[in-house]
Every structure is written in structure tokens, then in C-alpha cells.
MARVEX-565560 format. One record per residue (C-alpha): x, y, z; residue in three letters. Coordinates in pm, whole numbers, padded with zeros to 5 digits, always signed. Layout:
N
XYZAla/...
end
This chain:
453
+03226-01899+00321Unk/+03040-01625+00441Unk/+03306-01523+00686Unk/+03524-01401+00414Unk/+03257-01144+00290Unk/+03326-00935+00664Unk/+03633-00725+00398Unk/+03350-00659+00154Unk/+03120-00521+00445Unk/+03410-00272+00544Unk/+03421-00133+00198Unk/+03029-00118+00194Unk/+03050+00076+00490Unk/+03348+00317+00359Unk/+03129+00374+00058Unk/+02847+00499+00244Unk/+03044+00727+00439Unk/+03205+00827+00101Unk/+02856+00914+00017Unk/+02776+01128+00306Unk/+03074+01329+00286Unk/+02957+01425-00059Unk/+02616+01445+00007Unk/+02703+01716+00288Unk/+02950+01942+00078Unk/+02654+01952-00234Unk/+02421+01966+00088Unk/+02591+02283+00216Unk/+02693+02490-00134Unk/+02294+02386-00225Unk/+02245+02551+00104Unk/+02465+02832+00111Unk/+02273+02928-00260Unk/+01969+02896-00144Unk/+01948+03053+00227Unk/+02183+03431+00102Unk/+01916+03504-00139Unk/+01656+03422+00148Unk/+01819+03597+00409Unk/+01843+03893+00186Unk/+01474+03881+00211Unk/+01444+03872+00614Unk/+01669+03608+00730Unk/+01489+03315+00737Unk/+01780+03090+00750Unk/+02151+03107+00852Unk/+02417+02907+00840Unk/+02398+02769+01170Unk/+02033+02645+01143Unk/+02155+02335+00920Unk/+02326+02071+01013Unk/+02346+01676+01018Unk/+02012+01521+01228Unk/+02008+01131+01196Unk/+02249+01104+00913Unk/+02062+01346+00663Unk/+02149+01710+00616Unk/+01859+01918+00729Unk/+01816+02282+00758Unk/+01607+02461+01061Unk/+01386+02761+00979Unk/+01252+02960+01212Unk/+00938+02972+01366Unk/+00878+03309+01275Unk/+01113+03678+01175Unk/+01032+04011+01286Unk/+01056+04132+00952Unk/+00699+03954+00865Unk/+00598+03888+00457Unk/+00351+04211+00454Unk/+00664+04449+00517Unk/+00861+04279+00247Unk/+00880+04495-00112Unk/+00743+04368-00464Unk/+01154+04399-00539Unk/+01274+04260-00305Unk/+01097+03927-00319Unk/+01102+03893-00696Unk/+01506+03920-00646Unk/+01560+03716-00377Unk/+01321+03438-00574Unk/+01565+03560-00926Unk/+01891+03457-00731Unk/+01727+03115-00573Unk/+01611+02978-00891Unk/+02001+03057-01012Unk/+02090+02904-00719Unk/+01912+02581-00783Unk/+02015+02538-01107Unk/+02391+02626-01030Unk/+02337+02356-00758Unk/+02189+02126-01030Unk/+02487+02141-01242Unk/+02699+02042-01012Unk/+02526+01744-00950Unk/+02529+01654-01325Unk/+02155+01663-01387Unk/+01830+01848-01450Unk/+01596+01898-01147Unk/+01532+01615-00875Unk/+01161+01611-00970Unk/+01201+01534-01370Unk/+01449+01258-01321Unk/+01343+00900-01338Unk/+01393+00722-01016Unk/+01604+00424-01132Unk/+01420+00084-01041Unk/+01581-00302-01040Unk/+01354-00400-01394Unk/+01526-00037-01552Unk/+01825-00160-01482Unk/+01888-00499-01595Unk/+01785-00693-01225Unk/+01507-00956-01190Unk/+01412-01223-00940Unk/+01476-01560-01074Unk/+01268-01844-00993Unk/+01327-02120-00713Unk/+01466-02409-00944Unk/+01767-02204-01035Unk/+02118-02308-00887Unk/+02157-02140-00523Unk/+02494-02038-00334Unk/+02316-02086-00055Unk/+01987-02068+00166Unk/+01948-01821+00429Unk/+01793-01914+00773Unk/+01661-01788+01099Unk/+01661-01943+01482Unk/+01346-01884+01662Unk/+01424-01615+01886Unk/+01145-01515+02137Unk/+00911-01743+02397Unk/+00692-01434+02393Unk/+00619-01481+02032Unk/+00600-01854+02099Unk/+00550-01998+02437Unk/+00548-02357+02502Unk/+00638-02436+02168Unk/+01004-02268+02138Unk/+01141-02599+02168Unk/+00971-02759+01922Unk/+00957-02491+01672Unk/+01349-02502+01736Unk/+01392-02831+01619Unk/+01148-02832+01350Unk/+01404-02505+01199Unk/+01715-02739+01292Unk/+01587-03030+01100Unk/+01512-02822+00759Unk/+01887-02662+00833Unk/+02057-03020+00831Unk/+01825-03138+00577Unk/+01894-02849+00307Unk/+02277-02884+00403Unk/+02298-03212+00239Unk/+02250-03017-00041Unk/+02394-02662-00039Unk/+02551-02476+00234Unk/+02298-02299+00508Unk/+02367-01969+00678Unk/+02178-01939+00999Unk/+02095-01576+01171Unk/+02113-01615+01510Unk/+02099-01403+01841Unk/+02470-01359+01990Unk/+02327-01517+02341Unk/+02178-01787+02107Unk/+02408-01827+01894Unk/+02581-02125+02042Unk/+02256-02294+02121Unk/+02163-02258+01712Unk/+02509-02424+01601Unk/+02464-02696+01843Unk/+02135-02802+01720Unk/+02162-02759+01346Unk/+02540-02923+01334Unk/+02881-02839+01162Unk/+02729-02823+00859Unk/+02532-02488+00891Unk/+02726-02171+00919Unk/+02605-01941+01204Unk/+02609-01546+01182Unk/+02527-01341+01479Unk/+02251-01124+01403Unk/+01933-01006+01618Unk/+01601-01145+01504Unk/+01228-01148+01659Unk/+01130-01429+01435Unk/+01200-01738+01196Unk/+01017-01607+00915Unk/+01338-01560+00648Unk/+01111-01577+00365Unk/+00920-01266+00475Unk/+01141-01066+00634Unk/+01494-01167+00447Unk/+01605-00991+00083Unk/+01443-01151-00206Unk/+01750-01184-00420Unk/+01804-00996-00785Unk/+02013-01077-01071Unk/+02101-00937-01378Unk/+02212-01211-01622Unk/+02571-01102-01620Unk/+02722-01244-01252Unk/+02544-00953-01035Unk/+02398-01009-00734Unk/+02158-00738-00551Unk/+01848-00741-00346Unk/+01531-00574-00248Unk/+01425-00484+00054Unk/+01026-00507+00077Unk/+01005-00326+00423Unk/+00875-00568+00635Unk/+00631-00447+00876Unk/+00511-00794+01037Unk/+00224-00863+00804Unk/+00058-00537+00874Unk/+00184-00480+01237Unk/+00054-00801+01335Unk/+00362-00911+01524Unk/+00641-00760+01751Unk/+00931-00691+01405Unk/+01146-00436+01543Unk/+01446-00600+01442Unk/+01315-00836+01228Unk/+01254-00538+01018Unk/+01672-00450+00952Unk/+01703-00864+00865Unk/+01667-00773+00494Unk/+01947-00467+00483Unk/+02192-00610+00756Unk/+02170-00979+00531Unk/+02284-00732+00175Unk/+02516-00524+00420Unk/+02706-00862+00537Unk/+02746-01014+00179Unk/+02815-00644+00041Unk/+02567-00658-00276Unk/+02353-00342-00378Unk/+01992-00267-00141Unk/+01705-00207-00367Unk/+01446-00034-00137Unk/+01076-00122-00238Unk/+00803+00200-00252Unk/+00553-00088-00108Unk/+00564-00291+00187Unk/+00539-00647+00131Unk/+00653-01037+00233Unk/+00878-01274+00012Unk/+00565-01541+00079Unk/+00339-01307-00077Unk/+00515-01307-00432Unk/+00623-01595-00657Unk/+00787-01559-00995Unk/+00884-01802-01240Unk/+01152-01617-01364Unk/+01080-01496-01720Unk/+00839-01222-01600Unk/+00522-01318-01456Unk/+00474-01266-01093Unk/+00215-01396-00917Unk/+00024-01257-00600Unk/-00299-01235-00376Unk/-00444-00925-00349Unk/-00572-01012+00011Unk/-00203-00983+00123Unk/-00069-00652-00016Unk/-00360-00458-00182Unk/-00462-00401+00196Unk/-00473-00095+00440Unk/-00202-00276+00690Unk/+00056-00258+00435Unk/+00012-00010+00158Unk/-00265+00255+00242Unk/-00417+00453-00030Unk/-00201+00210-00312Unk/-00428+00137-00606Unk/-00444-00225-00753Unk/-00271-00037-01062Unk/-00021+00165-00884Unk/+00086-00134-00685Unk/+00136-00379-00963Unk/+00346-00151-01189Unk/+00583-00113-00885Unk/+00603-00466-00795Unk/+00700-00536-01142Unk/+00947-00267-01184Unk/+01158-00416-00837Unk/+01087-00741-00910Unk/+01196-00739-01263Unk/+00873-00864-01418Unk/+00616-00769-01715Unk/+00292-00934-01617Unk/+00089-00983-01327Unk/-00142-01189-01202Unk/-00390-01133-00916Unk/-00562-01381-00680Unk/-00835-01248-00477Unk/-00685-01462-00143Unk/-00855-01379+00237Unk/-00786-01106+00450Unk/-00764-01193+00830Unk/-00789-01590+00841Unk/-00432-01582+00941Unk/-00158-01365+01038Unk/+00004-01297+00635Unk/-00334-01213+00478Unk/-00300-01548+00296Unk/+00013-01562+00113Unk/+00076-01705-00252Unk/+00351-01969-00177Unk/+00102-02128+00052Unk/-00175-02178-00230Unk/+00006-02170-00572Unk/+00348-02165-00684Unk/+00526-02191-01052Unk/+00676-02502-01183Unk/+00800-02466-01510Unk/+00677-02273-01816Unk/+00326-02244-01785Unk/+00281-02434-01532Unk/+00106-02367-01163Unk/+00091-02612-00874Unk/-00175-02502-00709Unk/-00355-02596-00353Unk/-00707-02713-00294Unk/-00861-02874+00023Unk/-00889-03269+00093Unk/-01234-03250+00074Unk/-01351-03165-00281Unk/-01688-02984-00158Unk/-01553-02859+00165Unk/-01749-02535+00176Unk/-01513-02355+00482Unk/-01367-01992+00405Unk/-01017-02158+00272Unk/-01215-02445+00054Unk/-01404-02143-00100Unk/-01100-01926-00171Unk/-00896-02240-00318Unk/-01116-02281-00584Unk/-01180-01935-00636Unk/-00811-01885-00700Unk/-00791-02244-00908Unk/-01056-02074-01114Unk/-00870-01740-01229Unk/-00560-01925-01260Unk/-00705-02134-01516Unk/-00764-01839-01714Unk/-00517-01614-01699Unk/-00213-01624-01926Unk/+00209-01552-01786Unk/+00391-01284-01995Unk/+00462-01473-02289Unk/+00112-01516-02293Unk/+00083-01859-02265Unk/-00276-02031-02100Unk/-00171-02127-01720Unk/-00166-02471-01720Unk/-00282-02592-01299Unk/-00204-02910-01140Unk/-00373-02971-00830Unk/-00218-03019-00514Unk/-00473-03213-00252Unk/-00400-03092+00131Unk/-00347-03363+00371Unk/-00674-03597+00441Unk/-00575-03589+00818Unk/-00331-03343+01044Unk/-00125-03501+01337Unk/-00331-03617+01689Unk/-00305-03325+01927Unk/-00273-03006+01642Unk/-00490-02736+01635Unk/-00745-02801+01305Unk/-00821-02428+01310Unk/-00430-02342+01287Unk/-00230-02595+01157Unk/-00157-02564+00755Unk/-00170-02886+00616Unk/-00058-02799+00304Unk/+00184-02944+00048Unk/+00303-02643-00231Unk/+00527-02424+00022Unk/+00798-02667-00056Unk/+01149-02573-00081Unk/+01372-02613-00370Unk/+01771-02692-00336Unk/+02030-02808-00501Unk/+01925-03136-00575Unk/+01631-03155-00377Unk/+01288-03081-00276Unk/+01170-03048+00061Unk/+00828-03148+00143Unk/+00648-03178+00453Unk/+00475-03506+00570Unk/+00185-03490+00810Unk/+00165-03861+00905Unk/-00156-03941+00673Unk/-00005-04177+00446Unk/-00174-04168+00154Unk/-00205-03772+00133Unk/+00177-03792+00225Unk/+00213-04030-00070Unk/+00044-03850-00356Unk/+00236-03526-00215Unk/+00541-03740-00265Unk/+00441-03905-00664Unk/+00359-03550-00786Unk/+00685-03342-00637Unk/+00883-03656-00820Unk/+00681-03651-01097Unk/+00748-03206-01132Unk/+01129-03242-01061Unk/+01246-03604-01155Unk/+01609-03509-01160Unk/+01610-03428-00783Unk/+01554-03580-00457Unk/+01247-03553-00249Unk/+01280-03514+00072Unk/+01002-03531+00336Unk/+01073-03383+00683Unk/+00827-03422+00988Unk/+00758-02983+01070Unk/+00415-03022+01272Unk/+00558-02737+01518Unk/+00621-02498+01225Unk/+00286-02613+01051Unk/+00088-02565+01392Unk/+00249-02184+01407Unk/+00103-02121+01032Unk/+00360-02166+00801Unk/+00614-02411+00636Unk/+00929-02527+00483Unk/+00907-02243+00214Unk/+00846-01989+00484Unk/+01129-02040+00685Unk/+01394-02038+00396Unk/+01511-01778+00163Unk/+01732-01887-00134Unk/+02035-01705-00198Unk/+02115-01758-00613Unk/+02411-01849-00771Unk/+02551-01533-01002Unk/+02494-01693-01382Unk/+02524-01577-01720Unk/+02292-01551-01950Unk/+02211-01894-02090Unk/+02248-02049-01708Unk/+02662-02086-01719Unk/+02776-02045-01356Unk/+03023-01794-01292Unk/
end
């Protein structure tokens, strides 16, 4: 249970101070080498100008010295700058290495640690209780039990951790049952899948994660705290925090395990989440934290919806090869999302995954009909953001019976040796998302060759 991780969050907390301590003794003999040589030259620093500010060790230089650079000899500076530079490589040694600037800044892929794919064996799924009636309204309620019934469904299955206000705490435990495990957290949102870790491993029984920086789909939404979900969820279960140099969702990637990641470019190759980022300079960093060796790039739609158009709600990996993908009802619909569907179908069917094999599509119809009383212009009727458990798939049903049916036939037909489930979520649908959204998997630590550990 997760209850028994609270000793491991102690000793992750410990650690860090550790950390700190050492960080401010290097901090100050860095210092202390640096600022006699520069004080030499006019005092432009003294001992009492550094100090601790917000956890890191910073040094304060004045605004300005009497002693101004014009009055300062040829000599004089050319010494001061001799005994810095043997300064800064005294303070090198001691921390064991060459200069900050030529070392390589270690990444998850250069060390071992890549994001597996959904259909691998989970310790558990991570979950979120709707939080705010500012972010939702009139539909709280509903959106509540839509997130209670996925809990209770996936616990069947695997055990479900739910974060949960303190003052809601009690409410969330009530609704979802015995069976899911509540931890007191504060959230904004539901949204696990965006703003939660996406898990690591490394092939050998480690666990890590990486933090993607959530900044509500381009400061979209209020995400104040749904912003720390992703490091207080590592901090509690006391695994390693990867920290991403990109700002992205967990909806807006899918892997399938062995090195291909797939992505829109509509939700990260844009100005609300990683300005000035080339297509280039964002792809080798997504596949240096993710762990992967080829990408490939949908075009998707900027600002139809609130997440830029995410990837798990328009293709996602199967097996080898293979892509479900998403594409409207209507064969010759010729709306915005109809258009970008087949767009998308189209490059997937040629582009190749990083063993270079041809991407082999199924098609995934959305649902004929949506439920009396939704809003058509909101509510995703879609089928491929299913979730994957132990055991199960989770699929959503929208009432039209024979989209709901064929939904049904092809999930069976993908995953024959588990059991499809179909759950009623028109609250969570009508609010833009769906079953995938609203979970984040939490692997189990394997060995290479898939033995449990």
C-alpha cells in the first residue's frame, strides 16, 4: 500500500537536505575563491552579500563601487582575472569534474530509463477528484461520479490511488468505495494524465519519472497546484524526478515502448508551451526523457479545444506496428476535426516506428450519435482514449448501439486476453476528455524479458 511509502518520503526529504548542505559548503569555498580575487580589484563582493534566497545559494553584487573600472590598472585586473580562473578550477576539482558548461547534462534515454507502453503490467493507476465548481459549475456532480465510476471500475482490476483535497477527501472515499486508496493532496483538476508523472523504467526493477511541467495546456486553465501533482506524486512514492527542458501533457505523447513516440505538433510545437523550440530541438529532447529513438509527427489543430488536440484522443499504439487510429462517423464529414483525422490517418500510413517497420492503421469510427442533451460542439465522442489495466480495457459507451458495438468487437478483437469494459462517462466526455485522460498508469518494476520483480 501506498501508506507504507510515507518512510521512503522521509529519506527523500533527508537526501535533499543532504544535498543542500553540500551544495552550500562547495557554494561558499566556490565563493570565497572567486569574490578575494574580485575584491582585490574594488570590492565588488563580500562575504556578507551571499547567502541562501529560496533554497539556492546566491550572491548580491552591488549596484555600483566607488572605485569605478576606468581607475582600475592593466595589473591589477589581469591578476585578479589570473587568481579567479585558479579559483574556478580549484573549485572544479573539488567537485570531481571539468567545467559546468562542457559536461553532458545526464537525460532518462542516457541513462538506461524509458517509458513503457500501456499494455505492460501496472502496480497501480493514479487518479484525481474533481476539485473546483469554478472550473466546472453545474456539472461537479456529475463529473464526480463519472471519475468515481472509472475508480471502482479499474479497481476490479488493480489497486487505484486517488489524490484528493484534505476537505474532500472524505467525500472522494465515500464515492469511489473501499477499494480505492485515498491520499490527501491539493489539486485544481482531474486531468492525471496531463498533469501526473509519466512513469520511467529501466529494465532492471527501477522506477523514476518525468516531470513535463505542466502549465494547463498553455495557460489555458487555473494549474497552480495542479502544476506540483507530478513532483509531490514521485516525492510520496520516493522514486527519482526527471525534470523535462519542454513543457508538455502525458495526453500529448504515446509510446509503444520499443522507441517510437508519437505526437501532434499542434499540441507542443506551439508558442503556449515551448516558445522559440524548433520542431528539431523539441523532438531530440522528447526522445532523450522519454527514452525513445524515433519520432513521429502529426500535424493535429491548434485552438479547437483546450489541449491543442492531443494524440491519445486520435491515435494510440497497439502492438508492434500497429496504430488505432480515430476518424469521424461520417466518412466525408468535411468539419475542422473530419479534415485533421484523415490528414493524420494519411501520414500515419506512411511513416515507419524505430525498427522501421510500415505503420500498420486500423480505424476507429467515432460514435454515429452523442447522448440527448450534450453539447455537439464539445462533447468527444470518441473511442481510442481507452484505458488499459490489468486485465482489462476500459471503453466508453455513448448510448448509440451500434457505434458502441463495433467500439466493443475491435477493443476484443486488439486485446482478446482481457476484459472489455464499457462505462457510461458523458460528464467527462461533455468537459473534453475521457477515460485515458483521467488515469495515469503507474508500472510494475520488471526485468528485462517482462519477469516481475
Amino acid at each position: 500500500m501506498l501508506r507504507l511509502a510515507r518512510q521512503n518520503e522521509c529519506r527523500g526529504y533527508r537526501r535533499i537536505r543532504e544535498y543542500r548542505l553540500v551544495a552550500y559548503v562547495f557554494g561558499t569555498l566556490r565563493f570565497l575563491a572567486l569574490s578575494w580575487p574580485m575584491a582585490a580589484m574594488g570590492g565588488l563582493a563580500s562575504p556578507s552579500d551571499a547567502g541562501w534566497n529560496g533554497g539556492a545559494w546566491q550572491m548580491n553584487f552591488p549596484v555600483a563601487h566607488p572605485r569605478t573600472a576606468d581607475q582600475l590598472s592593466r595589473r591589477t585586473v589581469l591578476g585578479g582575472v589570473a587568481v579567479a580562473v585558479a579559483g574556478t578550477a580549484a573549485s572544479g576539482l573539488l567537485r570531481g569534474s571539468a567545467s559546468p558548461a562542457r559536461r553532458a547534462r545526464p537525460t532518462p534515454c542516457s541513462e538506461g530509463w524509458y517509458a513503457p507502453d500501456d499494455n505492460v503490467r501496472h502496480e497501480r493507476t493514479w487518479m484525481a477528484w474533481p476539485a473546483r465548481r469554478d472550473i466546472w459549475g453545474s456539472m461537479l456532480p456529475g463529473v464526480r461520479d463519472d471519475v468515481a465510476r472509472v475508480a471502482r471500475a479499474i479497481a476490479v482490476f488493480e489497486p487505484v490511488v486517488m489524490v484528493a483535497r484534505p476537505d474532500q477527501a472524505r467525500d472522494a472515499a465515500r464515492a469511489c468505495g473501499k477499494g480505492v486508496e485515498i491520499v490527501e493532496l491539493v489539486n485544481d483538476d482531474l486531468w492525471m494524465r496531463d498533469m501526473g508523472p509519466v512513469f520511467l523504467v529501466d529494465g532492471h526493477g527501477g522506477l523514476a519519472g518525468l516531470d513535463m511541467n505542466f502549465n494547463g495546456w498553455g495557460n489555458k486553465q487555473v494549474h497552480v497546484h495542479d502544476a506540483k501533482i507530478a513532483r509531490e506524486v514521485l516525492a510520496l512514492l520516493g522514486v527519482r524526478r526527471f525534470v523535462a527542458p519542454f513543457v508538455s501533457e502525458g495526453g500529448a505523447l504515446v509510446v509503444d515502448g520499443h522507441g517510437t513516440v508519437m505526437a501532434t505538433e499542434s499540441s507542443i510545437i506551439n508558442p503556449n508551451r515551448n516558445p522559440g523550440q524548433s520542431k528539431a530541438q523539441l523532438t531530440r529532447e522528447i526522445l532523450s526523457y522519454l527514452g525513445g529513438k524515433k519520432m513521429v509527427w502529426v500535424p493535429g489543430l491548434r485552438g479547437q479545444d483546450i489541449t491543442d488536440d492531443h494524440i491519445d484522443g486520435l491515435a494510440r499504439f497497439v502492438r508492434g506496428a500497429e496504430v488505432v487510429i480515430d476518424q469521424p462517423a461520417d466518412p466525408h464529414a468535411t468539419d475542422v476535426w473530419a479534415v485533421s483525422e484523415r490528414q493524420a490517418l494519411r501520414v500515419l500510413r506512411h511513416s515507419t516506428d524505430a525498427a522501421g517497420q510500415r505503420l500498420r492503421c486500423l480505424i476507429s469510427r467515432e460514435s454515429q450519435t452523442i447522448p440527448p442533451h450534450e453539447n455537439p460542439n464539445l462533447f468527444v465522442n470518441v473511442y481510442v482514449n481507452w484505458y488499459i489495466c490489468n486485465g482489462a480495457v476500459l471503453v466508453p459507451k455513448f448510448g448509440d448501439p451500434h457505434s458502441d458495438g463495433a467500439a466493443r468487437e475491435l477493443v476484443h478483437r486488439l486485446y482478446p486476453d482481457r476484459d472489455v469494459i464499457q462505462l457510461t462517462i458523458n460528464n467527462l466526455s461533455e468537459g473534453g476528455g475521457g477515460i485515458h485522460c483521467v488515469t495515469q498508469q503507474q508500472p510494475a518494476a520488471q526485468r528485462e524479458g517482462g519477469g516481475l520483480i
